[in-house]
C-alpha positions, 0 to 999 in steps of 0.5 A, spaced: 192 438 810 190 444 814 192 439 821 199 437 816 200 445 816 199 447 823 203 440 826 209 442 820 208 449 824 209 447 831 214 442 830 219 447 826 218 452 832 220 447 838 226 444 834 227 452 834 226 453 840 230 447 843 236 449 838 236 456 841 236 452 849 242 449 846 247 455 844 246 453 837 248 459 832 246 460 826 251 461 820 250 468 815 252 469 809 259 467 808 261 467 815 261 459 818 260 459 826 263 453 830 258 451 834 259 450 842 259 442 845 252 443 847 249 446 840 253 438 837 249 435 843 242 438 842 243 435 834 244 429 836 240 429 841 234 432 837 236 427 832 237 420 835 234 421 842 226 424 840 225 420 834 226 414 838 222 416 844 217 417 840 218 411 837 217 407 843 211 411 845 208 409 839 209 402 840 207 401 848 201 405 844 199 400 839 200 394 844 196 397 848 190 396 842 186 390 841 189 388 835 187 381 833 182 376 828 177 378 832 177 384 832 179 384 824 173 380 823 168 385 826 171 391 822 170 386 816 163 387 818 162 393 819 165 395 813 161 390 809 155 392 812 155 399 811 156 398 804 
């Protein structure tokens, strides 16, 4: 739970931090703020663009394990010996 939290932590700050890079402006108490192009551009890009890189991270990632029957058996195994 503690690495949730520190993970949570860091990823609110850098959205933050990159929304302020962008020109966003926060809007107070009643007073609504048109926000620039490049705010717009840096939700979209915060929103579309690095969920997806990371999902393509990921899977170049996870083709790169050996995932197979092989593999399955002798963590079957394993397991099944530590029992």
């Amino acid at each position: 739970m503690f690495i949730y939290k520190i993970g949570s932590a860091l990823f609110v700050a850098i959205v933050t931090a990159a929304m302020g890079w962008f020109g966003y402006v926060e809007s107070t108490g009643s007073l609504m703020v048109e926000q620039t192009t490049n705010a717009i551009f840096g939700i979209r890009f915060l929103i579309g663009c690095v969920p997806a890189l990371c999902l393509i991270i990921s899977v170049i990632f996870i083709n790169k394990l050996s995932l197979g029957k092989e593999s399955f058996d002798n963590v079957k195994k394993s397991i099944s010996s530590n029992l």
